[in-house]
ZALOKE-391141 format. One line per field, with one value per atom (N, C-alpha, C): residue number from 0; x, z, y. Coordinates in nm, 3 decimals. Layout:
<rs>
n: (NUM, ...)
X: (X, ...)
Z: (Z, ...)
Y: (Y, ...)
</rs>
This chain:
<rs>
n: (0, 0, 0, 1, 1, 1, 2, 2, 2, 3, 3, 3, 4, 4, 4, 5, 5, 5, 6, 6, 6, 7, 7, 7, 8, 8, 8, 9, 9, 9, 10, 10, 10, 11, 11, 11, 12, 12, 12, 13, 13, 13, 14, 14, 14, 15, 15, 15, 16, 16, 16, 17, 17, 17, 18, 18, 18, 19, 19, 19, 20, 20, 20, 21, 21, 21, 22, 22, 22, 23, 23, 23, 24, 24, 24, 25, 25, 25, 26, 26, 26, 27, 27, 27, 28, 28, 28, 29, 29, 29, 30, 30, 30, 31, 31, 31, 32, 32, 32, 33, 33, 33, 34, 34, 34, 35, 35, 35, 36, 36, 36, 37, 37, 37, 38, 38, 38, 39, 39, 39, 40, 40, 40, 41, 41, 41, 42, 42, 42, 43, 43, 43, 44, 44, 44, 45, 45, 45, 46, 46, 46, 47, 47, 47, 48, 48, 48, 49, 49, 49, 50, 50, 50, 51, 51, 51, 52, 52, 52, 53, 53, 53, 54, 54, 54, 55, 55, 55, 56, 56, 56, 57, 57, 57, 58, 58, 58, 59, 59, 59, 60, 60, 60, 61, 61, 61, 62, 62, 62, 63, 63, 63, 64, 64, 64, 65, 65, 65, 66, 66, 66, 67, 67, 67, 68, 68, 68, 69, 69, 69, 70, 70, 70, 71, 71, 71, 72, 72, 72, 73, 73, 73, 74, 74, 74, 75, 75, 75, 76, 76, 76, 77, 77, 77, 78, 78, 78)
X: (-3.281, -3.176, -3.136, -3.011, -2.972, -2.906, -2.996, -2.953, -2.840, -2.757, -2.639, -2.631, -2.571, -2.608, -2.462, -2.449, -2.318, -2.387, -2.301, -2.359, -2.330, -2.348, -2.311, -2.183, -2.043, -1.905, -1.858, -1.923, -1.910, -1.917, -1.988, -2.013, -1.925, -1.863, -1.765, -1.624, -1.586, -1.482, -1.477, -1.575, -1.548, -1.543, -1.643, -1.680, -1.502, -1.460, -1.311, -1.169, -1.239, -1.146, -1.139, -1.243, -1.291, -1.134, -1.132, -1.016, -0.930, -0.862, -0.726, -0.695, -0.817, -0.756, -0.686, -0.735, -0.697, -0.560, -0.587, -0.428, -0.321, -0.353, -0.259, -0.203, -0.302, -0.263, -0.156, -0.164, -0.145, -0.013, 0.005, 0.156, 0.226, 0.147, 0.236, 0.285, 0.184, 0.208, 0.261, 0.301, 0.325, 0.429, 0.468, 0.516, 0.656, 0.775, 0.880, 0.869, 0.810, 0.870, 0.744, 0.725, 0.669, 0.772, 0.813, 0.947, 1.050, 1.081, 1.204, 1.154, 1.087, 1.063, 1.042, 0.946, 0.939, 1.007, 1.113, 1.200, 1.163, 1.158, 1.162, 1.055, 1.091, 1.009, 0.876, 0.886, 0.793, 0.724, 0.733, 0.672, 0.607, 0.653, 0.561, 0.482, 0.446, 0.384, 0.284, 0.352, 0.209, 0.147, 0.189, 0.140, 0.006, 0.095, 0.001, -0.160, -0.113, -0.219, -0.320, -0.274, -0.328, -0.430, -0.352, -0.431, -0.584, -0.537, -0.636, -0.739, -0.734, -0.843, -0.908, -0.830, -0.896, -0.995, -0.946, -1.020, -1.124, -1.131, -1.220, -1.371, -1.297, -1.387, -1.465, -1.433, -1.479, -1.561, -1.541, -1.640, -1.742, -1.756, -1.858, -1.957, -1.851, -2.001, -2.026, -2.014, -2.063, -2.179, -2.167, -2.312, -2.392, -2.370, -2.479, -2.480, -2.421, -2.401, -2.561, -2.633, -2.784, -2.670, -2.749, -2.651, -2.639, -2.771, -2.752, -2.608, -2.571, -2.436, -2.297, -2.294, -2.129, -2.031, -2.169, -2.057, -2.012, -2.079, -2.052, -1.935, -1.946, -1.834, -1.704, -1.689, -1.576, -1.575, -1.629, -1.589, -1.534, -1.578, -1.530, -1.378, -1.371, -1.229, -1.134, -1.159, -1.105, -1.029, -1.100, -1.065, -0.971)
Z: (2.787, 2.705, 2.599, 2.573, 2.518, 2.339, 2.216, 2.097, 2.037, 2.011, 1.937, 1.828, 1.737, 1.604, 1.568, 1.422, 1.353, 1.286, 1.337, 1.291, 1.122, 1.138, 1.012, 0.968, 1.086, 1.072, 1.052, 1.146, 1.201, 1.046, 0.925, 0.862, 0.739, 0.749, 0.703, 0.675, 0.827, 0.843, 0.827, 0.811, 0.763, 0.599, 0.577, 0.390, 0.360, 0.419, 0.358, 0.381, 0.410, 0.387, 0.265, 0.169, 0.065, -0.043, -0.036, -0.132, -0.016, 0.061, 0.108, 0.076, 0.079, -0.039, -0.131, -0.244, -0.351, -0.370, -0.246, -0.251, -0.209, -0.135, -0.065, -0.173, -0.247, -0.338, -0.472, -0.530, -0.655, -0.549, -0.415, -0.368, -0.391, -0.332, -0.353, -0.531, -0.614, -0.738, -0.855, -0.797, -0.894, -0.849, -0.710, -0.641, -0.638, -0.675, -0.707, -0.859, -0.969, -1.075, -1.141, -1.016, -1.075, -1.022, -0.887, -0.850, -0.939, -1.008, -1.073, -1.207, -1.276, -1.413, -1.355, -1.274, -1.284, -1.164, -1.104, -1.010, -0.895, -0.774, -0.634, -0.571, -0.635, -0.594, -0.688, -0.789, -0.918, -0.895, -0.789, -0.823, -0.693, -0.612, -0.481, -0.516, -0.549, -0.604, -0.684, -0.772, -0.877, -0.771, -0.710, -0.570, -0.480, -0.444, -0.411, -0.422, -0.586, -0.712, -0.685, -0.679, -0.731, -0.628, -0.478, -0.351, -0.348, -0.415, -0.350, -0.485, -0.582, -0.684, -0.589, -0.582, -0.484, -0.397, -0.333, -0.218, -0.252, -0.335, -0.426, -0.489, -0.546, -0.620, -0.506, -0.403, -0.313, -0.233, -0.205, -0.113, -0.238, -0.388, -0.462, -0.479, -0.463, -0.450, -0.344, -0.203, -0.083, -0.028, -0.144, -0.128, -0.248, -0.296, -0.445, -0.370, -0.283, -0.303, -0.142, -0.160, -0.015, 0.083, 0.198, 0.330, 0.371, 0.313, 0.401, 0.346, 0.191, 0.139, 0.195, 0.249, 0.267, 0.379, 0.491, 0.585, 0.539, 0.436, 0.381, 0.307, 0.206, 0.075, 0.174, 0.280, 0.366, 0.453, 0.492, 0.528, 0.457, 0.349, 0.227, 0.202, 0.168, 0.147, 0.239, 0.401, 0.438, 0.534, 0.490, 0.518, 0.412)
Y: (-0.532, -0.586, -0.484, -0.460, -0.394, -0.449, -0.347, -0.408, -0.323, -0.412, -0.426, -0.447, -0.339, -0.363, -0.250, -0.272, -0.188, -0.068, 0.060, 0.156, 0.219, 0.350, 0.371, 0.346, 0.388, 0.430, 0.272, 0.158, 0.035, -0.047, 0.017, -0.047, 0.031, 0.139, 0.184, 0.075, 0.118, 0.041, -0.094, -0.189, -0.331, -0.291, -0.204, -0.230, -0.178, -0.100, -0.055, -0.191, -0.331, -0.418, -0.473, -0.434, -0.511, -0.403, -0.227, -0.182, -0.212, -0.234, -0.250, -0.415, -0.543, -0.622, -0.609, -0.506, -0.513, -0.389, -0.298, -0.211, -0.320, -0.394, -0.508, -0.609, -0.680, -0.716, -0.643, -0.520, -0.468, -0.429, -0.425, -0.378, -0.476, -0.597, -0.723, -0.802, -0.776, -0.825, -0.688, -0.607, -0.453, -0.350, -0.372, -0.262, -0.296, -0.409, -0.384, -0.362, -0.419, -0.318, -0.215, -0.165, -0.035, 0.092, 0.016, 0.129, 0.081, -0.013, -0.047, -0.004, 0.035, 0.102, 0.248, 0.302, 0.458, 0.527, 0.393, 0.490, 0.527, 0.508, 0.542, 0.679, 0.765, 0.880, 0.871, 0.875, 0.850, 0.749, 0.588, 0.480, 0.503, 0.585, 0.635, 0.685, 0.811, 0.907, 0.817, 0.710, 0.620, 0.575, 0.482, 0.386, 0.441, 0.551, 0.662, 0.699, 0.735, 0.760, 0.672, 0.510, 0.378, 0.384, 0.425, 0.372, 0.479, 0.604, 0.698, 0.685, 0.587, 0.576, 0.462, 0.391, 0.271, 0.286, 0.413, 0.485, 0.547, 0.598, 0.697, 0.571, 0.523, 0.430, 0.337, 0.275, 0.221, 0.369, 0.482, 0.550, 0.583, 0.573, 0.601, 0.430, 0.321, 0.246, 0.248, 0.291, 0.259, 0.291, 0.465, 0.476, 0.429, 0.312, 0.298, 0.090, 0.027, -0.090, -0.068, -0.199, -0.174, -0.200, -0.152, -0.137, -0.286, -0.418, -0.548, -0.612, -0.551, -0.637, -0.542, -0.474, -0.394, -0.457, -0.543, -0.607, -0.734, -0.817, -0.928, -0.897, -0.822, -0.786, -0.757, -0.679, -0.605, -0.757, -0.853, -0.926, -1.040, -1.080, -1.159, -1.100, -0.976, -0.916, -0.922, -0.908, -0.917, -1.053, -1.134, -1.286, -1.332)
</rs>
């Protein structure tokens, strides 16, 4: 019998539903007047900014959060 289990990458990619919640969200509650105050090219460029702190900050707890909570949290987020 063969065991089945989520690997390292496996456990990547769920834990990364937990920041695309919250990029998903801040597009939906921020992203017309953040382009309507800093303007089209400028509110990209912030947006941008926003997503890759998001990104940033989520791959620094990933390695500080135990490996049994990352598929829970990425699954919580992403429901």
């Amino acid at each position: 019998m063969k065991k089945k289990y989520v690997g390292s990458g496996g456990r990547l990619k769920i834990y990364f539903g937990a920041p695309m919640f919250f990029t998903a969200l801040g597009a939906v509650l921020f992203g017309e007047k953040l382009l309507w105050k800093a303007g089209n090219a400028t509110g990209a460029y912030l947006g941008l900014g926003c997503f890759l702190a998001i990104v940033g900050v989520s791959l620094y707890l990933f390695d500080r959060i135990p490996k049994t909570l990352i598929v829970p949290i990425g699954i919580m987020a992403g429901c």
